[in-house]
DSSP file (Angstrom, degrees, kcal/mol; ACC not computed):
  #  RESIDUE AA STRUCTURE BP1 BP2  ACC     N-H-->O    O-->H-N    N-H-->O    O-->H-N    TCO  KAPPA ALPHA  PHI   PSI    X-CA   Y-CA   Z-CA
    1    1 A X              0   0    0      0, 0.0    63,-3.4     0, 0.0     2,-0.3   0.000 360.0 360.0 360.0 135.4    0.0    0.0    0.0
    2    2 A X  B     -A   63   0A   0     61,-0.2     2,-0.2    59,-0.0    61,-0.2  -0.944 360.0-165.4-134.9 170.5    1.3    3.5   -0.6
    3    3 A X        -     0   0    0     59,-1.7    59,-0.5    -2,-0.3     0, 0.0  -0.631  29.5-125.0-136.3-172.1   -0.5    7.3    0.1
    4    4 A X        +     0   0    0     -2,-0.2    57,-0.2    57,-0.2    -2,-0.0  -0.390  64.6 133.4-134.3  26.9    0.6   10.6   -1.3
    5    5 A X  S    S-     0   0    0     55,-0.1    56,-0.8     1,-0.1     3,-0.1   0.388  74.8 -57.8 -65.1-139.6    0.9   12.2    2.2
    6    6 A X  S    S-     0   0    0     54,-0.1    54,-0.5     1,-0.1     2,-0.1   0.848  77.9-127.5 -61.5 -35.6    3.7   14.4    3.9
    7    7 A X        -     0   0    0     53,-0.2     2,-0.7    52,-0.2    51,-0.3  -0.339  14.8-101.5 103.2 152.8    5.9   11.9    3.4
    8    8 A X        -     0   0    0     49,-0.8     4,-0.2    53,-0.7    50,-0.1  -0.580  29.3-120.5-145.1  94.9    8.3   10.2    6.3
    9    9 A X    >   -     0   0    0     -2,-0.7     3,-0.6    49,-0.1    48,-0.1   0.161  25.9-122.6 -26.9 163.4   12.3   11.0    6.7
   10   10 A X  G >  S+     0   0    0      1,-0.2     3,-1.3     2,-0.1     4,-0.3   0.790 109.2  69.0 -87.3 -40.8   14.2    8.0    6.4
   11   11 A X  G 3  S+     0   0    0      1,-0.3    -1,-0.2     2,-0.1     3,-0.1   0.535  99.4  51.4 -64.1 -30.2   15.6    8.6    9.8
   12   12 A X  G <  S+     0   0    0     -3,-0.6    -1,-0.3    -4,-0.2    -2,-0.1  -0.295  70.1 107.1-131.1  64.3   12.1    7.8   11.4
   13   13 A X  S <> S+     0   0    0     -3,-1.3     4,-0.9     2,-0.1    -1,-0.2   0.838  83.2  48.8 -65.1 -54.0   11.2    4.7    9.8
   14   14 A X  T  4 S+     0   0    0     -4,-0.3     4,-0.3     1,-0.2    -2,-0.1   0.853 108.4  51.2 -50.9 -47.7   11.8    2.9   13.0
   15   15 A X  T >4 S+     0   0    0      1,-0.2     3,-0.6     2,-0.2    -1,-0.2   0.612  93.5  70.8 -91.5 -10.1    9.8    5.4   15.3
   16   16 A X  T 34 S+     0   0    0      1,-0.2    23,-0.6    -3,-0.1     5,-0.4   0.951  98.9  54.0 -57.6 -63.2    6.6    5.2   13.2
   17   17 A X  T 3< S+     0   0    0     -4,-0.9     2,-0.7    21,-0.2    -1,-0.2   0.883  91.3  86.6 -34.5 -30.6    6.4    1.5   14.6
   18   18 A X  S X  S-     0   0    0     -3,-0.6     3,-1.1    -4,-0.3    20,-0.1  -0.661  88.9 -85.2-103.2 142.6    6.6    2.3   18.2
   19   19 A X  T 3  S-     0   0    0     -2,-0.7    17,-0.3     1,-0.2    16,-0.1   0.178 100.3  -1.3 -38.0 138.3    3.4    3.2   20.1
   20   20 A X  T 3  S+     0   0    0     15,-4.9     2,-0.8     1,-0.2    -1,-0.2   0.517  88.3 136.5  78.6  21.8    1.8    6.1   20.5
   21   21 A X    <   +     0   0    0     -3,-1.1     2,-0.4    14,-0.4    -1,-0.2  -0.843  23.4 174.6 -91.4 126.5    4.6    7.9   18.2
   22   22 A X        -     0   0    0     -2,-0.8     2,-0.4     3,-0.1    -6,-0.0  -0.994  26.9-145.6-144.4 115.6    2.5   10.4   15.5
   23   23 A X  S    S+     0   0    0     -2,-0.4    -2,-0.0     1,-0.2    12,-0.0  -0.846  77.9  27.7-108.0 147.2    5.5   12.1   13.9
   24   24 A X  S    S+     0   0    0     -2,-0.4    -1,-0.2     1,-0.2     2,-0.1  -0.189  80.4 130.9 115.1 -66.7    3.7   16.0   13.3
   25   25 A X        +     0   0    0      1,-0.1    -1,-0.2     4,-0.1     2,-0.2  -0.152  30.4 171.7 -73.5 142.2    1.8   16.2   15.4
   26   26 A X        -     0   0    0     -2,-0.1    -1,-0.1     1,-0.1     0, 0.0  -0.400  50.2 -98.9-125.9-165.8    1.4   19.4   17.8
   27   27 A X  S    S+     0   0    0      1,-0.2    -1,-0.1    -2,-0.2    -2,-0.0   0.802 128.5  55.5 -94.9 -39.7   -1.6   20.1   20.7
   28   28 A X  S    S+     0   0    0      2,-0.0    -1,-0.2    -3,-0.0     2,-0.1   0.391  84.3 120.9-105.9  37.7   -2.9   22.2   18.0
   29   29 A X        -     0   0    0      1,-0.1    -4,-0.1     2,-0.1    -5,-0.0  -0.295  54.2-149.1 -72.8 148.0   -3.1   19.5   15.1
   30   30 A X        +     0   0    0     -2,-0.1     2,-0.4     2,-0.1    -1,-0.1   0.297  67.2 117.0 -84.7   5.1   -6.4   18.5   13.2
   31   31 A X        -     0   0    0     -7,-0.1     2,-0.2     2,-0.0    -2,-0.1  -0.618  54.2-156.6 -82.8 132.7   -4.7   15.0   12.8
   32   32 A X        +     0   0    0     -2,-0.4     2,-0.2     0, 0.0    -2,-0.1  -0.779  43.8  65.6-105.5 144.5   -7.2   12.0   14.9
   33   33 A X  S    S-     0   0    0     -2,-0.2   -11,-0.0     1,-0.1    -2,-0.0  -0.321  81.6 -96.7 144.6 175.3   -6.0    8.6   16.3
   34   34 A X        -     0   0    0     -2,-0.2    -1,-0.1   -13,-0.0   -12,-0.1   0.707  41.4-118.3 -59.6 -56.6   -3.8    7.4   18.8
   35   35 A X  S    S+     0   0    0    -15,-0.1   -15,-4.9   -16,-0.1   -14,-0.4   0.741  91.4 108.8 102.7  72.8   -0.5    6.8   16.6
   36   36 A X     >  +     0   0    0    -17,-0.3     4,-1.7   -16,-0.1     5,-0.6   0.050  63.8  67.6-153.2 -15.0   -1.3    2.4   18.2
   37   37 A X  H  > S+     0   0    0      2,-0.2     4,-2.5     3,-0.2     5,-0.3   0.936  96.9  48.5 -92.4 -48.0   -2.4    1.0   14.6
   38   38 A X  H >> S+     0   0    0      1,-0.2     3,-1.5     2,-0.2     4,-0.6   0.675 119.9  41.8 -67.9 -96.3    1.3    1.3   12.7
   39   39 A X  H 3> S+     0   0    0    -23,-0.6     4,-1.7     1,-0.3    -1,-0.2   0.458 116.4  53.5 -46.4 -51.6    2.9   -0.7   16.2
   40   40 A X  H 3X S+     0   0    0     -4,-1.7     4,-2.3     3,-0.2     5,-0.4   0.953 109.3  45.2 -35.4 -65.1   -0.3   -3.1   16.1
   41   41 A X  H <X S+     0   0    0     -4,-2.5     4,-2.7    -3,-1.5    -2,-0.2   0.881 110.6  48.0 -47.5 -47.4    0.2   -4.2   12.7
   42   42 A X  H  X S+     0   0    0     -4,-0.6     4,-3.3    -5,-0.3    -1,-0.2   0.870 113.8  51.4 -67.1 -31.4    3.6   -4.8   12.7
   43   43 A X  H  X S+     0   0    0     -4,-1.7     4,-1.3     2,-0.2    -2,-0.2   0.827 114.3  45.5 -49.6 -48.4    3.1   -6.8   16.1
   44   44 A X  H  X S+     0   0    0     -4,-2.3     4,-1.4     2,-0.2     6,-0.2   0.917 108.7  50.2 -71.4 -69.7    0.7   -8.5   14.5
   45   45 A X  H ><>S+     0   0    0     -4,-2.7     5,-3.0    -5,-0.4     3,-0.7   0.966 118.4  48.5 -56.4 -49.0    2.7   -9.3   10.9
   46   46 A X  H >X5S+     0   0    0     -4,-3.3     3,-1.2     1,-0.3     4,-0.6   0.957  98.1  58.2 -60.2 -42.0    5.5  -10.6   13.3
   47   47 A X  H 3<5S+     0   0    0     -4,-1.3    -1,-0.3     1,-0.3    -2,-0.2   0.719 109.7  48.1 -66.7 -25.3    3.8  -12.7   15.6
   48   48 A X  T <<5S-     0   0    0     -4,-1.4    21,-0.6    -3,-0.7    -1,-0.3  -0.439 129.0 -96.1-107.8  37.9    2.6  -14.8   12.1
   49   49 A X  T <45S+     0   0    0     -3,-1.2    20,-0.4    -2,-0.2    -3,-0.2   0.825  95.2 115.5  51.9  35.8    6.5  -14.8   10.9
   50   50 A X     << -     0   0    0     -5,-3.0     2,-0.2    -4,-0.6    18,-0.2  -0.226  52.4-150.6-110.9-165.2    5.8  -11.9    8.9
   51   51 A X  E     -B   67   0A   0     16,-1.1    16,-3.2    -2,-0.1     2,-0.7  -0.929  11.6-138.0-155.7 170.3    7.2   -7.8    9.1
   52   52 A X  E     -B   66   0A   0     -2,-0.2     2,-0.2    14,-0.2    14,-0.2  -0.882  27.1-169.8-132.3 104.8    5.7   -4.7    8.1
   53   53 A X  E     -B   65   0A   0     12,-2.7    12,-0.7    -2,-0.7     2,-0.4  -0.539  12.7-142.8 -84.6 152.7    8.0   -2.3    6.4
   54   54 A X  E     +B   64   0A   0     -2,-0.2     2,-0.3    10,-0.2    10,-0.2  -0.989  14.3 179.8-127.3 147.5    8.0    1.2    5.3
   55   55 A X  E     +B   63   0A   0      8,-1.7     8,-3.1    -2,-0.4     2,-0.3  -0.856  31.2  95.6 -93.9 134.4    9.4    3.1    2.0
   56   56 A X  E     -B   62   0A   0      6,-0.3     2,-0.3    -2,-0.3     6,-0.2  -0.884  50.6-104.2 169.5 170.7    9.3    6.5    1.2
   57   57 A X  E >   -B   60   0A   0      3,-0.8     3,-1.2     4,-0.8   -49,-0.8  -0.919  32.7-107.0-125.6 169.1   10.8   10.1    1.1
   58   58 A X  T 3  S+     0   0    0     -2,-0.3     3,-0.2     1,-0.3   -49,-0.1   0.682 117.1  32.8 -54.9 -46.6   10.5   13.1    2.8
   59   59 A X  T 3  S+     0   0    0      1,-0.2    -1,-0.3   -51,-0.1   -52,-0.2  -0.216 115.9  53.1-121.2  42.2    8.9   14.9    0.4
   60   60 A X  E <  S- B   0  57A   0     -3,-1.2    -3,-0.8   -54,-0.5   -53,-0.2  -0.274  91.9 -95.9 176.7  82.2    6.6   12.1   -1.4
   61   61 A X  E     -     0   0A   0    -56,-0.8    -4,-0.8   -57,-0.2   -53,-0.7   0.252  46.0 -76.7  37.3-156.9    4.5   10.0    0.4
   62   62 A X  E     - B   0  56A   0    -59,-0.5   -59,-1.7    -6,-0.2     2,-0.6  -0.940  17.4-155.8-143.4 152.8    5.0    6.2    1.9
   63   63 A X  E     -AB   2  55A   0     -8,-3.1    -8,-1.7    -2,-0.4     2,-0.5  -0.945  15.1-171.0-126.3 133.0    5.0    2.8    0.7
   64   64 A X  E     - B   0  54A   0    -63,-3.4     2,-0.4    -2,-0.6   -10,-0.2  -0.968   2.2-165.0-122.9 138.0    4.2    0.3    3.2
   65   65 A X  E     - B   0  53A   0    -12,-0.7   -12,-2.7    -2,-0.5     2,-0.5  -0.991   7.1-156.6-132.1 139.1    4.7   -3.7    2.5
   66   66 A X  E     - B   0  52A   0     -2,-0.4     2,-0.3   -14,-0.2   -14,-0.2  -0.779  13.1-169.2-105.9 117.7    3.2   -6.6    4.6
   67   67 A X  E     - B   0  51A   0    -16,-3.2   -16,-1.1    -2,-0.5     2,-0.2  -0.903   4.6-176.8-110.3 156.2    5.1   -9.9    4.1
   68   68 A X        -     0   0    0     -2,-0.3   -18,-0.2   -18,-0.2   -19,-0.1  -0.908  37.3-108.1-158.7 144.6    3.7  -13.3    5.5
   69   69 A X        -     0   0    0    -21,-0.6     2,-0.6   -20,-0.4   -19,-0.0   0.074  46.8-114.6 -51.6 165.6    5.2  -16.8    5.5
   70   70 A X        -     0   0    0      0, 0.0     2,-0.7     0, 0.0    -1,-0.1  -0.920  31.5-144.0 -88.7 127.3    3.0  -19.0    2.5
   71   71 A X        -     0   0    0     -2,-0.6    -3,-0.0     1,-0.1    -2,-0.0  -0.890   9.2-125.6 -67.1 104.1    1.0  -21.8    4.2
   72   72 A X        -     0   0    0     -2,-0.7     2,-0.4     4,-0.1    -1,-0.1   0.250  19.2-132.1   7.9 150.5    0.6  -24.8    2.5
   73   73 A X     >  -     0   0    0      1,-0.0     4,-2.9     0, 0.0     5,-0.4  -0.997  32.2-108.0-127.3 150.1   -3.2  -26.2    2.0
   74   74 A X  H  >>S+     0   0    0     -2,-0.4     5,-2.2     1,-0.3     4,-0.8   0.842 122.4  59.0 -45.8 -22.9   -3.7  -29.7    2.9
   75   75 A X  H  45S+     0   0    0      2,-0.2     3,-0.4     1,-0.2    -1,-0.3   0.929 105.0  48.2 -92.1 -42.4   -4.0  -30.3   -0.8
   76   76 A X  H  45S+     0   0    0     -3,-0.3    -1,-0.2     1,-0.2    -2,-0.2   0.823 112.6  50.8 -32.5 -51.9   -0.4  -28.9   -1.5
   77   77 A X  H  <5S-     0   0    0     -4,-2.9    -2,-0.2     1,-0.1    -1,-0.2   0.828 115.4-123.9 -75.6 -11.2    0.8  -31.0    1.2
   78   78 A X  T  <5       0   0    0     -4,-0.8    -3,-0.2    -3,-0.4    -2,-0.1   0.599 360.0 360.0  61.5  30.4   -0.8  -33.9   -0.2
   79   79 A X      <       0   0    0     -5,-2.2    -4,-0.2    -6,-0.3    -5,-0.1   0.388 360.0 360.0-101.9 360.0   -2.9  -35.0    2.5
């Protein structure tokens, strides 16, 4: 998935991920949420052997990609 927002320095790839971090944001921003769903997700994408990455530049939006292992299906496994 990618947007066309602000964009997100390279430098704070890492801090997006950790909880309640909304990089922007001031007392008197219009911006909603917690800054809990980017730290969820990736928690989430790990716990299933996955990650949740992000791409982008400063000045041109973000690319985010969700990897997860492939399962098998019983029919693949041949059972």
């Amino acid at each position: 998935m990618s947007d066309t927002g602000p964009g997100i320095p390279p430098d704070k790839f890492e801090a997006i991920f950790e909880p309640f971090v909304q990089l922007g944001r001031s007392l008197t921003s219009q911006q909603q949420g917690t800054g809990l769903g980017l730290a969820i997700s990736r928690d989430l994408a790990r716990a299933m052997g996955g990650d949740l990455l992000v791409d982008g530049a400063p000045d041109g939006g973000a690319k985010f990609t969700l990897t997860l292992p492939r399962v098998e299906s019983m029919a693949e496994q041949g059972t």
